[in-house]
PALO-725072 format. One record per residue: residue number from 1; residue in three letters; x, y, z of N, C-alpha, C in turn. Coordinates in steps of 0.1 Angstrom, whole numbers, plus 5000, padded with zeros to 4 digits. Layout:
N
PT seq type n.px n.py n.pz ca.px ca.py ca.pz c.px c.py c.pz
PT NUM  ALA    X    Y    Z     X     Y     Z    X    Y    Z
...
This chain:
295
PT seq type n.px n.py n.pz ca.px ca.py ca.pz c.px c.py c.pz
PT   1  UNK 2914 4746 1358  2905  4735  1359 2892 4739 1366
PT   2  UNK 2884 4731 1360  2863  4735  1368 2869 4732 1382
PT   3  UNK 2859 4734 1389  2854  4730  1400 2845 4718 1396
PT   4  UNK 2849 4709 1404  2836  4698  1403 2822 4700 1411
PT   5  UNK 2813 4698 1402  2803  4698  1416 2802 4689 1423
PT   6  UNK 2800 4693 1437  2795  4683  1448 2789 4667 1444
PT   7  UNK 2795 4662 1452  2785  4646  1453 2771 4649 1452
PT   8  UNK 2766 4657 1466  2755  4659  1469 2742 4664 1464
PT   9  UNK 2746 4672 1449  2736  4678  1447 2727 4667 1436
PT  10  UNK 2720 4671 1435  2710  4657  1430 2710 4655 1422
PT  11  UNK 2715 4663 1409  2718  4660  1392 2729 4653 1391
PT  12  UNK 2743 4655 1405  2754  4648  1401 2751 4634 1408
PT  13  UNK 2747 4634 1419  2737  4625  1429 2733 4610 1413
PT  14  UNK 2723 4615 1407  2719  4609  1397 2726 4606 1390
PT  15  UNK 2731 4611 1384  2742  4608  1375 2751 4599 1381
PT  16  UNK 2759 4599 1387  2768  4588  1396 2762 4573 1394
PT  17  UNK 2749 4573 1406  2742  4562  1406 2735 4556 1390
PT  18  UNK 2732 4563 1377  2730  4564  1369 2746 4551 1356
PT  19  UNK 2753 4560 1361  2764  4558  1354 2773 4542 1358
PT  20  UNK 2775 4545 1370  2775  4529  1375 2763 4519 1375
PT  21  UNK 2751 4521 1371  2742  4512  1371 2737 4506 1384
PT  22  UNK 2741 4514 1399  2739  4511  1410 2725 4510 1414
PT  23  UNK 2722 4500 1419  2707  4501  1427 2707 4500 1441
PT  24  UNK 2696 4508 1446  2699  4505  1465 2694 4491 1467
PT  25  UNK 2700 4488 1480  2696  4478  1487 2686 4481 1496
PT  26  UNK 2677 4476 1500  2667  4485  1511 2671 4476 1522
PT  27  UNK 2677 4462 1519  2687  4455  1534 2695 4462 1541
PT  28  UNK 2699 4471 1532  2712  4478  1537 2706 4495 1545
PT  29  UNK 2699 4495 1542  2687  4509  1545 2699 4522 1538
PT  30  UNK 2696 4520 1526  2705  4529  1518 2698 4542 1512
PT  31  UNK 2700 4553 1520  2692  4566  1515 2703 4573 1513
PT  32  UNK 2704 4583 1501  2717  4590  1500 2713 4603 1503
PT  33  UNK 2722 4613 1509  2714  4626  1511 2718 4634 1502
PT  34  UNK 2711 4646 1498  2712  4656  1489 2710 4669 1491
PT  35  UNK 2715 4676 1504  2711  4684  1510 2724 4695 1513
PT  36  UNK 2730 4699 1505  2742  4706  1512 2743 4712 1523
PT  37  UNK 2728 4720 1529  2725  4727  1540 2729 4719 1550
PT  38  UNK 2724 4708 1551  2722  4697  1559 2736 4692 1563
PT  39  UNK 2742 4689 1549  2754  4684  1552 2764 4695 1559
PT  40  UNK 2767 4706 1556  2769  4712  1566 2770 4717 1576
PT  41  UNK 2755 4713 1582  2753  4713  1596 2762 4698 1605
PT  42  UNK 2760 4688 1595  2766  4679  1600 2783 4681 1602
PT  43  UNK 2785 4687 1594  2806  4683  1594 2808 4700 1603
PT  44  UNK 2798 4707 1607  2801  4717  1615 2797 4713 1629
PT  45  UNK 2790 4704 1636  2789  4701  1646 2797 4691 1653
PT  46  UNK 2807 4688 1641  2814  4674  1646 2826 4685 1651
PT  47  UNK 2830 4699 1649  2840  4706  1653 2856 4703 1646
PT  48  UNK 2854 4697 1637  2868  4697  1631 2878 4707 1624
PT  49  UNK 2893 4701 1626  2900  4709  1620 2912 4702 1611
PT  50  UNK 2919 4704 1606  2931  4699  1596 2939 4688 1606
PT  51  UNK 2940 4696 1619  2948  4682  1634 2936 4673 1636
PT  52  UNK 2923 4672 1625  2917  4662  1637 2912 4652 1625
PT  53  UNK 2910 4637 1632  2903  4630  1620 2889 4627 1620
PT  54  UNK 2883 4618 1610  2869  4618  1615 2869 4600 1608
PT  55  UNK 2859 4597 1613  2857  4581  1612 2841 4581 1602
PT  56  UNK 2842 4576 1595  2826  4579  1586 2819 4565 1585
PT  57  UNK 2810 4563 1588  2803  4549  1586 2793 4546 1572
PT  58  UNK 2795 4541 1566  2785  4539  1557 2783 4551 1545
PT  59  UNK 2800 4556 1538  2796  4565  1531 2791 4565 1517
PT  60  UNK 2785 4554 1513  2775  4554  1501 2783 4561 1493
PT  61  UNK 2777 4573 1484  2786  4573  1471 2795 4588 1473
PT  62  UNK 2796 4589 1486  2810  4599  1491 2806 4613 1495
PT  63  UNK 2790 4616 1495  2789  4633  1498 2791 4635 1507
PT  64  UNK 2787 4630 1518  2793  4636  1532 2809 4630 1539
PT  65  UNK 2814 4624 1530  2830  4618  1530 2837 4629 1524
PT  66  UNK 2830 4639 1510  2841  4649  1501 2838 4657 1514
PT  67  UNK 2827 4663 1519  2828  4676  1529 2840 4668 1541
PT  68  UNK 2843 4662 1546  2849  4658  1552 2864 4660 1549
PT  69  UNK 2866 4655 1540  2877  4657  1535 2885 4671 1532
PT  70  UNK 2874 4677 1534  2878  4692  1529 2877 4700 1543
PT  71  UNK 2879 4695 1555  2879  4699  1568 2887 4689 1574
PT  72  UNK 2888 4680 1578  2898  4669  1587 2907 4667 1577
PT  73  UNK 2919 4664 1589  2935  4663  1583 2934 4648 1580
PT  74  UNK 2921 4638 1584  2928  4624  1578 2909 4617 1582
PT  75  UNK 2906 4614 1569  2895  4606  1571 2898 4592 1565
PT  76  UNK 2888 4585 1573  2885  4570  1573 2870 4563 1574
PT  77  UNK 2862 4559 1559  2853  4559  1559 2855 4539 1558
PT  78  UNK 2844 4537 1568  2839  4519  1564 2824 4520 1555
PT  79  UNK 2824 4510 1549  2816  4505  1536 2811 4491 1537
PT  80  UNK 2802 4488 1541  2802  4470  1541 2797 4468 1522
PT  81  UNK 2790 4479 1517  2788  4477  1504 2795 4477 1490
PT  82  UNK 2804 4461 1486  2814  4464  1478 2814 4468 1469
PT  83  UNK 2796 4469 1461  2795  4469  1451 2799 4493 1449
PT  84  UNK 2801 4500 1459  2800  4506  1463 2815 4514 1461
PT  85  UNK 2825 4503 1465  2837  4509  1466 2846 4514 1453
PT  86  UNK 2844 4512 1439  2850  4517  1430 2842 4534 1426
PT  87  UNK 2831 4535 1431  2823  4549  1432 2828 4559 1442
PT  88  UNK 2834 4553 1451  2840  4563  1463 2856 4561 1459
PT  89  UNK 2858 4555 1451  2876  4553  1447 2878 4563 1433
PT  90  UNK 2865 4566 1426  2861  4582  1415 2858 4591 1426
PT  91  UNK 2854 4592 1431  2849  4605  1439 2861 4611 1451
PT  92  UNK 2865 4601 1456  2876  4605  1463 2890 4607 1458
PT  93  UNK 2890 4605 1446  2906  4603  1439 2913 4619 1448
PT  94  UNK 2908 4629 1442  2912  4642  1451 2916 4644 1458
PT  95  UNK 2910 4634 1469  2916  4632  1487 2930 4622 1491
PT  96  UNK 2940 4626 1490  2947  4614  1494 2944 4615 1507
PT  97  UNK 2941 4619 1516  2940  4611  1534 2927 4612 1534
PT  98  UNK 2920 4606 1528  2909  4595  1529 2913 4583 1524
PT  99  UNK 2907 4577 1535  2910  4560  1530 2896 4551 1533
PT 100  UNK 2893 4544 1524  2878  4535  1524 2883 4520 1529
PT 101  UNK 2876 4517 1538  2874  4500  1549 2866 4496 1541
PT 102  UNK 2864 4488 1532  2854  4477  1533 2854 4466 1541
PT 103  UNK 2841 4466 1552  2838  4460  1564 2824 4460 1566
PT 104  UNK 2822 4456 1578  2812  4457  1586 2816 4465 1600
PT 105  UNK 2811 4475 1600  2818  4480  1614 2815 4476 1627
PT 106  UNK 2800 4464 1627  2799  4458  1641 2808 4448 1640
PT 107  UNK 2818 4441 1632  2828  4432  1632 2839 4437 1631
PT 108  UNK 2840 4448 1627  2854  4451  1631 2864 4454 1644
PT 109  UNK 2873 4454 1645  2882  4457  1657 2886 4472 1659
PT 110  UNK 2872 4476 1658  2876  4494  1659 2893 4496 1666
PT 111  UNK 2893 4495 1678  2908  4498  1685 2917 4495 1673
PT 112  UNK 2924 4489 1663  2928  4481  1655 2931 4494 1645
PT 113  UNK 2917 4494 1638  2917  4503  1633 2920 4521 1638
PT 114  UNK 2917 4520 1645  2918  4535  1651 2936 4534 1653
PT 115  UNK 2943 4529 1657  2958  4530  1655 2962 4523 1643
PT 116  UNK 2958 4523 1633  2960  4519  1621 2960 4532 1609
PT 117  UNK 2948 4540 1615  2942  4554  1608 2943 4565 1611
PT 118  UNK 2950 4564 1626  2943  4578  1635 2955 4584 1643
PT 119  UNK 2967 4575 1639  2980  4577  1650 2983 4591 1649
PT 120  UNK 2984 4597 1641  2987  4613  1637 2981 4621 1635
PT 121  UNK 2966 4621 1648  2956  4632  1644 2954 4637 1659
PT 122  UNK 2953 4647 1667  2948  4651  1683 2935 4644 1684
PT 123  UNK 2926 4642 1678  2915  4638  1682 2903 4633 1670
PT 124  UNK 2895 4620 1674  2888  4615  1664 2874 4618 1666
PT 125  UNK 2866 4618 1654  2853  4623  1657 2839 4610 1645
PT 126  UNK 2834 4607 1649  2825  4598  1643 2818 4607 1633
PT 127  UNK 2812 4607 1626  2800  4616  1614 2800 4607 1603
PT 128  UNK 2784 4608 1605  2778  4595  1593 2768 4595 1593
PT 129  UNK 2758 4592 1583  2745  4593  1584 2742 4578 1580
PT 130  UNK 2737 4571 1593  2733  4556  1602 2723 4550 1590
PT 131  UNK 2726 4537 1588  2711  4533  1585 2705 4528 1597
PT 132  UNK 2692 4532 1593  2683  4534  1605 2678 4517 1614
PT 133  UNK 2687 4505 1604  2686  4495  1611 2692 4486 1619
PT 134  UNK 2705 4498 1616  2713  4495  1630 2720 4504 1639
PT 135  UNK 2713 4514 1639  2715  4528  1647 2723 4524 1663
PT 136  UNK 2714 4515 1669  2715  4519  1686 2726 4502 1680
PT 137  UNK 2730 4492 1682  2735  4484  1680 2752 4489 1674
PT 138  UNK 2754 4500 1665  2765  4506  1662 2767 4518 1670
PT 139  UNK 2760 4529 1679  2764  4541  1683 2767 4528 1699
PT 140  UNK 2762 4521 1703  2764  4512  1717 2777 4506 1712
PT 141  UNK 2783 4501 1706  2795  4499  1702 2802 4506 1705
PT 142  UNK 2801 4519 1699  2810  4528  1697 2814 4534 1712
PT 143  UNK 2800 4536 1716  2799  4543  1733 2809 4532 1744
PT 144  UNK 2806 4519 1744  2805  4508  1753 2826 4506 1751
PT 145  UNK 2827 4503 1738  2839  4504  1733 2848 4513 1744
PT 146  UNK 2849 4524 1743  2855  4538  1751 2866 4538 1741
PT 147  UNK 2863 4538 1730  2875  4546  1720 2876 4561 1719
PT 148  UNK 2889 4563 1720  2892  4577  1721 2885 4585 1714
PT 149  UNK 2864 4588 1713  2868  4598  1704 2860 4609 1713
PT 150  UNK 2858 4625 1707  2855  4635  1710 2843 4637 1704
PT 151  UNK 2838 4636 1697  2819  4639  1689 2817 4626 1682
PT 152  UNK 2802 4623 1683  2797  4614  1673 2787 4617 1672
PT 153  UNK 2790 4628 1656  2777  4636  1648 2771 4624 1638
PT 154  UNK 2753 4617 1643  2752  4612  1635 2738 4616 1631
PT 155  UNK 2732 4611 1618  2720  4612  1615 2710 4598 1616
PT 156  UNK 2705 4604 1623  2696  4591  1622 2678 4591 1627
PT 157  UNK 2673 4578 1625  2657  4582  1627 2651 4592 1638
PT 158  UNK 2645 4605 1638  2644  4615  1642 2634 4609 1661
PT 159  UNK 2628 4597 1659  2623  4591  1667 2633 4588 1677
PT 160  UNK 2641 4580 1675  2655  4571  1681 2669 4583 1686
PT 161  UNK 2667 4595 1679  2673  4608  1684 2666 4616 1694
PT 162  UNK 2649 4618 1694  2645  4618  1709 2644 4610 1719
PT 163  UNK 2644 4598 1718  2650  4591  1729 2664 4590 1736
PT 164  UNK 2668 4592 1726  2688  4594  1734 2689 4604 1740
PT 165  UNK 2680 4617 1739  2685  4628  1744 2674 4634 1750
PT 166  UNK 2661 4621 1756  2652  4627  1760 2655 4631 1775
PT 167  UNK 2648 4644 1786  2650  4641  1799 2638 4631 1805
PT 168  UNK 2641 4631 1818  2632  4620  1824 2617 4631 1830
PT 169  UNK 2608 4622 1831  2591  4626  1830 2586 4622 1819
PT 170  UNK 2592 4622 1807  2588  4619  1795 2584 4605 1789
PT 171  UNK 2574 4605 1779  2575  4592  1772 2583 4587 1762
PT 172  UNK 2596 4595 1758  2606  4589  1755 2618 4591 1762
PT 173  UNK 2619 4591 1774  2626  4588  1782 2627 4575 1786
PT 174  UNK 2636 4562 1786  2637  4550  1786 2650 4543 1790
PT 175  UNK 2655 4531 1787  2665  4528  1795 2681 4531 1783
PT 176  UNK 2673 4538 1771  2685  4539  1759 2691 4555 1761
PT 177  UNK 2679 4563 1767  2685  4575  1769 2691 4574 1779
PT 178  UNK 2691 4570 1790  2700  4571  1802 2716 4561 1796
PT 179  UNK 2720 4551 1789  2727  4544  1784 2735 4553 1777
PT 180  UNK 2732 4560 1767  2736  4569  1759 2739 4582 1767
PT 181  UNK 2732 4586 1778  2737  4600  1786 2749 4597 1799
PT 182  UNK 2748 4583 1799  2761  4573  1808 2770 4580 1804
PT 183  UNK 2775 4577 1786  2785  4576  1779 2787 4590 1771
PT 184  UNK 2780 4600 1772  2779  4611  1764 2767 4616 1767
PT 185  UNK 2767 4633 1762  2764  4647  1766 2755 4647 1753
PT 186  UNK 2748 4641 1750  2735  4642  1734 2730 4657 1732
PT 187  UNK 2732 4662 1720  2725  4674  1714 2715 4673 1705
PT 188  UNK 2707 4674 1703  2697  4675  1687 2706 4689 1681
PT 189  UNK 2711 4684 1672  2711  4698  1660 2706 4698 1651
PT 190  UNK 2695 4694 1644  2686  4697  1637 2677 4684 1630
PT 191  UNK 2664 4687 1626  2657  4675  1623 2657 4678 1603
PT 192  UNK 2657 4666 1600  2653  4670  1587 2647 4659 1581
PT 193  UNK 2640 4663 1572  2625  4660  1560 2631 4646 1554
PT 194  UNK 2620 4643 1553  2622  4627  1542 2626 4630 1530
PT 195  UNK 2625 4642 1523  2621  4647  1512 2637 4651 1506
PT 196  UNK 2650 4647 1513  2666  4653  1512 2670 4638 1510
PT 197  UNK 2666 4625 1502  2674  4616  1501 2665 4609 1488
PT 198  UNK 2679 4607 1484  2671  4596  1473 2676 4578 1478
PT 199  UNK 2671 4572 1476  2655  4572  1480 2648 4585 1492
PT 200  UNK 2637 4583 1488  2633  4587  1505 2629 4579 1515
PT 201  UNK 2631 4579 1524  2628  4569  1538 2616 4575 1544
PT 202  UNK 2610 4562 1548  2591  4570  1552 2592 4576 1566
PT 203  UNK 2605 4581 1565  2601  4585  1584 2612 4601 1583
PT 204  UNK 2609 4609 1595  2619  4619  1592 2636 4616 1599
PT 205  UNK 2638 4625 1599  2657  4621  1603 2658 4630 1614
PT 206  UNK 2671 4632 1618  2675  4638  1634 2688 4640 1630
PT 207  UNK 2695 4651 1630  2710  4648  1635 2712 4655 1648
PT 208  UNK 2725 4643 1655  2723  4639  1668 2742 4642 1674
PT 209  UNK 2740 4652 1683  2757  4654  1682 2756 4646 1700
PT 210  UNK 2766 4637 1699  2770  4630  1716 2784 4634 1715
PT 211  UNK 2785 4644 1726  2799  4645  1731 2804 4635 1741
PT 212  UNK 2815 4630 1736  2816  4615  1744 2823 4622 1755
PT 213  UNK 2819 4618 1769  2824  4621  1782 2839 4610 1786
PT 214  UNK 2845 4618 1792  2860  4612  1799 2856 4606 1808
PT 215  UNK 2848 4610 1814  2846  4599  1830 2827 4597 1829
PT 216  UNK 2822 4593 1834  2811  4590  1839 2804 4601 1846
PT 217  UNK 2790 4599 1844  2784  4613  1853 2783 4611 1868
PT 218  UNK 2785 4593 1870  2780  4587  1883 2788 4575 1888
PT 219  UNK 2788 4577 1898  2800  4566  1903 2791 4552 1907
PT 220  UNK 2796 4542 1904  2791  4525  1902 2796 4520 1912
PT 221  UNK 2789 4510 1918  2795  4500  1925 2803 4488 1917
PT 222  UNK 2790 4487 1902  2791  4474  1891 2785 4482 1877
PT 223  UNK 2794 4484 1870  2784  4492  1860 2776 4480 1850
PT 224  UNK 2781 4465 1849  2771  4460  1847 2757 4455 1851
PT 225  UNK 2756 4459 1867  2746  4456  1872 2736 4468 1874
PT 226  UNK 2745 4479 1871  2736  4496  1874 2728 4496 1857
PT 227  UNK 2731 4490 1846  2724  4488  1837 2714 4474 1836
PT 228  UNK 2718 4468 1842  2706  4457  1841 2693 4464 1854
PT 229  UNK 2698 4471 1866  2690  4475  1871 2678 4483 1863
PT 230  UNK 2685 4491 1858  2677  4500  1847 2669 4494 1833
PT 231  UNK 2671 4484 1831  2665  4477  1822 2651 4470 1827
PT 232  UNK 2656 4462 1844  2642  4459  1850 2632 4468 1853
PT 233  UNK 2637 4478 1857  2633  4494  1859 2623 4496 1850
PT 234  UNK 2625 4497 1835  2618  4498  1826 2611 4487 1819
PT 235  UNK 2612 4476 1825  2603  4462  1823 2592 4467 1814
PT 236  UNK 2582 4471 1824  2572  4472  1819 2565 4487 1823
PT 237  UNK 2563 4499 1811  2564  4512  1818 2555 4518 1825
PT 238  UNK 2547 4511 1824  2532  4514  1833 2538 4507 1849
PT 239  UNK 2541 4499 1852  2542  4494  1865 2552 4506 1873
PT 240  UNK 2550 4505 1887  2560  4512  1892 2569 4507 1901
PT 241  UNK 2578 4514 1899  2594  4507  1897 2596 4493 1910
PT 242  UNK 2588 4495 1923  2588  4483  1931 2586 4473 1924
PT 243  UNK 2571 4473 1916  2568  4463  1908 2577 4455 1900
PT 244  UNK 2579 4467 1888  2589  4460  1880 2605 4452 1889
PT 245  UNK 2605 4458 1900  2620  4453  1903 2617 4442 1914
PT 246  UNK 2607 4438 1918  2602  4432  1924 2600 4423 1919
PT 247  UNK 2596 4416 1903  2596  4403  1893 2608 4403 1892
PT 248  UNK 2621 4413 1889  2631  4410  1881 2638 4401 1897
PT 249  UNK 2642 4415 1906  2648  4408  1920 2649 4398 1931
PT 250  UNK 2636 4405 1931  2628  4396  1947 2618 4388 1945
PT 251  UNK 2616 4377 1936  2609  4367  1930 2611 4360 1947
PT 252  UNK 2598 4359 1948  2597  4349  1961 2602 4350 1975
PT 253  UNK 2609 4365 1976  2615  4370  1989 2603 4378 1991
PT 254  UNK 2601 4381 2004  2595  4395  2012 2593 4405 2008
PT 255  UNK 2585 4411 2004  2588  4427  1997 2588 4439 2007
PT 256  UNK 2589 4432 2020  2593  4445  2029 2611 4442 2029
PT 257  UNK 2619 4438 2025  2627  4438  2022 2629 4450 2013
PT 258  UNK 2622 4446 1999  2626  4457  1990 2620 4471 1994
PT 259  UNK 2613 4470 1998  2608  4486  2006 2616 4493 2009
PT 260  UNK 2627 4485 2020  2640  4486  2032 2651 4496 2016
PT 261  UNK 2651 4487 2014  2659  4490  2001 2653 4504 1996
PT 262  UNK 2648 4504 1992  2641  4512  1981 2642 4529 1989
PT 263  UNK 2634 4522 2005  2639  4536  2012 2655 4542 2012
PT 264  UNK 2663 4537 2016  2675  4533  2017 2682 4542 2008
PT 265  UNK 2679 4537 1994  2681  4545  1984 2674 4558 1979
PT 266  UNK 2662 4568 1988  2657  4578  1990 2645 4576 1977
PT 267  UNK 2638 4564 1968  2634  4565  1960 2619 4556 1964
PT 268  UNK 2605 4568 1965  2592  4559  1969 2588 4552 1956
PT 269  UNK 2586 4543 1964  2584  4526  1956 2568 4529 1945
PT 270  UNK 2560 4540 1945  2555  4540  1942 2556 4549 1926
PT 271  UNK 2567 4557 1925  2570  4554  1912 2570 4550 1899
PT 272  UNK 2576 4557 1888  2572  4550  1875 2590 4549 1877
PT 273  UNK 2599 4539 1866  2613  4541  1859 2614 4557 1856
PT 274  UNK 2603 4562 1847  2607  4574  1839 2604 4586 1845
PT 275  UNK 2606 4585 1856  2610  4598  1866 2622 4597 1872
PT 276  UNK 2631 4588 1875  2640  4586  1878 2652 4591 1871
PT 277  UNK 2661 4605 1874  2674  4606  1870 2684 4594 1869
PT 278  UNK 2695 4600 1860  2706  4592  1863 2713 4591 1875
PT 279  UNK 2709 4601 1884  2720  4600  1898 2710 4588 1909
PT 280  UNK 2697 4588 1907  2686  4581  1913 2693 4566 1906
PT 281  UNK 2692 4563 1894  2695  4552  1893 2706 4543 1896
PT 282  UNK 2718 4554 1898  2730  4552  1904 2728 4542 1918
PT 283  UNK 2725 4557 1922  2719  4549  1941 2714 4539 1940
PT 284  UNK 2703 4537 1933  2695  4528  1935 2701 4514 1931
PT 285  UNK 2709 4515 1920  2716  4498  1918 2733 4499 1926
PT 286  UNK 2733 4508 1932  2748  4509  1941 2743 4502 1955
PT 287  UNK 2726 4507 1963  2724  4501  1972 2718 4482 1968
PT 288  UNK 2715 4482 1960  2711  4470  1958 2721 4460 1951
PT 289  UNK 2732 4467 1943  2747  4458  1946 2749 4455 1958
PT 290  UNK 2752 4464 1966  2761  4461  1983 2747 4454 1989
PT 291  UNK 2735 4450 1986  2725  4445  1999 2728 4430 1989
PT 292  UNK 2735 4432 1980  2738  4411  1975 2729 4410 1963
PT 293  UNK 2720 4421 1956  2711  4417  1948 2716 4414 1935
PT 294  UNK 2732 4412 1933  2736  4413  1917 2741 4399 1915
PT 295  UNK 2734 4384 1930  2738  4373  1930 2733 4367 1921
């Protein structure tokens, strides 16, 4: 028997979408990729092996679902697009341990799912290439969640990939990279061209490896208040950081109070947010939890 070719390459690419009479939705931010190189880099960074499974978001008409399959011992791709699901039920016939969700994955009950799909694998790993309009709203799920997994290799807007994994001094250093380096160890492994999807999307891409961390880099007094700190923090990025925490906190108190504080926590008030490490922002909403500020 042939070999089939790949999903991916762009004559079968066409043909598929062709054959089903599929059209994209641009609601859905549907770009398919056509890049083998690419894809490769993706199902090689996520580190898998036949013991491990992988969770796929949004696999459109199955290319980076078949490479998957052909490396993890048990994949599980969600689909919110139904018109979508008899094209990955052709293309996947080959794979029995793949199984397709039609869902929404910000509505689903990941935990649910994950011991529904995953009971007989050592370890799960995310890989998916994101639409770009719900990027940070789905990887914050995933992170906030603390589901068991070990990598989440994703592709997404090459802009929204330097900020997750920007350091601090920078102007994409913000309160989403520090959120995302809470929860995980961010890599860039490689940027790629508008020019590897059909459609093409007017902006370039990023793929983005977060090794999800077992414990935290920083010990909390409130980890809901050590992130709202950091959100006032970044209020407004020109101001420095007294300022901004000074509307958010101390509306109508003393500001030699916050000074007291501010020293307290080794950080001069004269400051921007985006100098400030994660271990600084630690201190800084651990002292101002215990001085009563999270009333």
């Amino acid at each position: 028997m042939n070999k089939r070719e790949d999903v991916s390459t762009p004559r079968r690419t066409k043909e598929i979408i062709s054959r089903h009479g599929f059209s994209f939705k641009k609601s859905l931010g549907q770009n398919f990729l056509i890049d083998q190189n690419i894809l490769g880099k993706i199902v090689a960074a996520a580190e898998l092996d036949s013991t491990k499974g992988a969770l796929e978001i949004g696999p459109g008409i199955g290319a980076l679902t078949e490479k998957l399959a052909q490396t993890a011992g048990h994949v599980a791709a969600i689909e919110i697009d139904q018109r979508l699901l008899p094209i990955l039920e052709e293309v996947l016939e080959p794979y029995p341990h793949v199984e397709v969700v039609h869902g929404d994955v910000l509505k689903l009950d990941l935990r649910d799912l994950f011991q529904s799909q995953f009971s007989g694998v050592s370890s799960v790993s995310v890989v998916a290439n994101l639409p770009y309009y719900v990027t940070t709203p789905i990887l914050m799920k995933l992170l906030e969640e603390k589901l068991p997994l070990e990598n989440i290799v994703v592709m997404i807007q090459k802009e929204v990939a330097e900020r997750m994994s920007a350091s601090p001094g920078g102007k994409d250093y913000g309160s989403l990279s520090i959120a995302v380096q809470y929860y995980s160890e961010p890599e860039l492994v490689c940027t790629v061209p508008h020019s590897v999807f059909i459609p093409q999307p007017n902006v370039d891409s990023a793929v983005i490896r977060l090794k999800v961390r077992k414990t935290p880099p920083v010990q909390l007094e409130d980890q809901d208040f050590f992130f709202e700190v950091v959100q006032a923090s970044f209020a407004q990025r020109r101001k420095t950081i007294s300022n901004n925490l000074k509307s958010r906190f101390f509306a109508g108190e003393d500001r030699q109070r916050l000074e007291s504080l501010l020293a307290e926590a080794e950080i001069e008030p004269a400051r921007r947010a985006e100098t400030l490490h994660i271990e600084e922002f630690a201190k800084l909403s651990n002292t101002l939890f215990l001085a009563g500020l999270n009333k």
